[in-house]
C-alpha positions as a printed Julia matrix, in Angstrom:
109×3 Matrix{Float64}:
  17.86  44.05  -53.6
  15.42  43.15  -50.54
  12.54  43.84  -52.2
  14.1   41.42  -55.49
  14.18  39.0   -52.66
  10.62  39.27  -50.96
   9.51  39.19  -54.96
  11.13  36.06  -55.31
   9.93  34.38  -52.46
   5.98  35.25  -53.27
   6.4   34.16  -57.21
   7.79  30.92  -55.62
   4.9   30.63  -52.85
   2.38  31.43  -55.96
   4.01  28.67  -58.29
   3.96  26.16  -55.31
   0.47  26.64  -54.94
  -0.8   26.57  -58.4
   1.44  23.2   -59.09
   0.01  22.03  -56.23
  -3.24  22.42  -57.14
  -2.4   20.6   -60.23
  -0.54  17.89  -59.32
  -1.14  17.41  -55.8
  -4.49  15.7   -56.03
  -2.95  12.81  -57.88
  -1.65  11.04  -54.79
  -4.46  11.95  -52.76
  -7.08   9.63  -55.13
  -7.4    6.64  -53.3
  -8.0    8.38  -49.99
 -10.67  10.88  -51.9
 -12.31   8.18  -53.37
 -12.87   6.3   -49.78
 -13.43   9.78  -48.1
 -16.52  10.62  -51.02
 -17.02   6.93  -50.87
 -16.88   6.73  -55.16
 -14.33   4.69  -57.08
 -10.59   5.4   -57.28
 -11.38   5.93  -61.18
 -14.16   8.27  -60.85
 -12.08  10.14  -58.35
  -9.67   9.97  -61.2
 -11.87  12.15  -63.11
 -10.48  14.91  -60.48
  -7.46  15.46  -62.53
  -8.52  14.64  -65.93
 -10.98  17.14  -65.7
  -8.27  18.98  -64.69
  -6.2   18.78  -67.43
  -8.92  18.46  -69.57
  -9.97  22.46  -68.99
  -6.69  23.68  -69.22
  -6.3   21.85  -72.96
  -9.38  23.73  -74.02
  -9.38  26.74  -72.38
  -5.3   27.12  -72.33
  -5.91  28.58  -76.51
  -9.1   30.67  -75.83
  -8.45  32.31  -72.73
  -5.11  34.13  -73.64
  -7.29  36.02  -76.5
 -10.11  36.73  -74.57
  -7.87  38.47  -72.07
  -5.18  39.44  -73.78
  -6.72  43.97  -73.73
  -7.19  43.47  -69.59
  -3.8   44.64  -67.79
  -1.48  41.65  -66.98
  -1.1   42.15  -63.32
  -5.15  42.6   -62.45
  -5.62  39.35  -64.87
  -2.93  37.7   -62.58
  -4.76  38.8   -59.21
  -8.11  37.86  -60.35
  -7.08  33.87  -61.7
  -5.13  33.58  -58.15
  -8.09  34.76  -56.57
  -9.8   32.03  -58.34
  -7.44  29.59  -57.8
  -7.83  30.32  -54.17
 -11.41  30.49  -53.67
 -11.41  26.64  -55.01
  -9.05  25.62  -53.11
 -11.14  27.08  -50.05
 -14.04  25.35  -51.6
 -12.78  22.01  -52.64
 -11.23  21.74  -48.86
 -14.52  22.2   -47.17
 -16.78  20.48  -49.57
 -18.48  17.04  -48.92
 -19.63  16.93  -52.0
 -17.8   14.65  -54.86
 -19.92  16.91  -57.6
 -18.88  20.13  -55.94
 -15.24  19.2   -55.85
 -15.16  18.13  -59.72
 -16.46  21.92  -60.41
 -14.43  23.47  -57.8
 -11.36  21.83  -60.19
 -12.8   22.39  -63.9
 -13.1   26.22  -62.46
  -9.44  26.84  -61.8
  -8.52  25.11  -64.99
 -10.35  27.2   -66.9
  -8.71  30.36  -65.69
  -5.23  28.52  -65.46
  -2.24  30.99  -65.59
């Protein structure tokens, strides 16, 4: 039952994070566009792109991984997810930070 429990608390942790990354840039715009200094509706592009790479990829990438084990296809998009969170934090760069988005959507669980 404990281990039900520590289970439940790192599949919550994991969702947090990934809906974070989704949704959590949204009310960040205005203060990305001043900090890139670029207009609140090209830092827009941020989650359009976004959504935009999960709409296209969301069909394809289930088939092209669909014969790699669940749990190491799992590992490998948080990993992702991570590593562009990592990079989109320490970026100063407004061209590095729309790839360091269109990556994770891509790979989007």
């Amino acid at each position: 039952m404990k281990n039900n429990k520590l289970i439940i608390f790192i599949l919550t942790i994991g969702v947090f994070g990934i809906l974070n990354t989704e949704m959590g840039f949204i009310g960040l715009i205005p203060q990305i566009a001043e900090h890139f200094n670029v207009s609140t509706s090209t830092a827009g592009w941020l989650v359009s792109v976004f959504a935009i790479g999960i709409a296209i990829s969301g069909p394809i990438m289930p088939l092209l991984l669909s014969k790699i084990e669940r749990k190491k296809v799992m590992i490998a998009v948080l990993v992702i997810f991570i590593i562009s969170n990592i990079v989109s934090l320490f970026t100063t760069s407004f061209s590095i930070l729309l790839i360091a988005r269109i990556i994770p959507a891509i790979f989007h669980p």
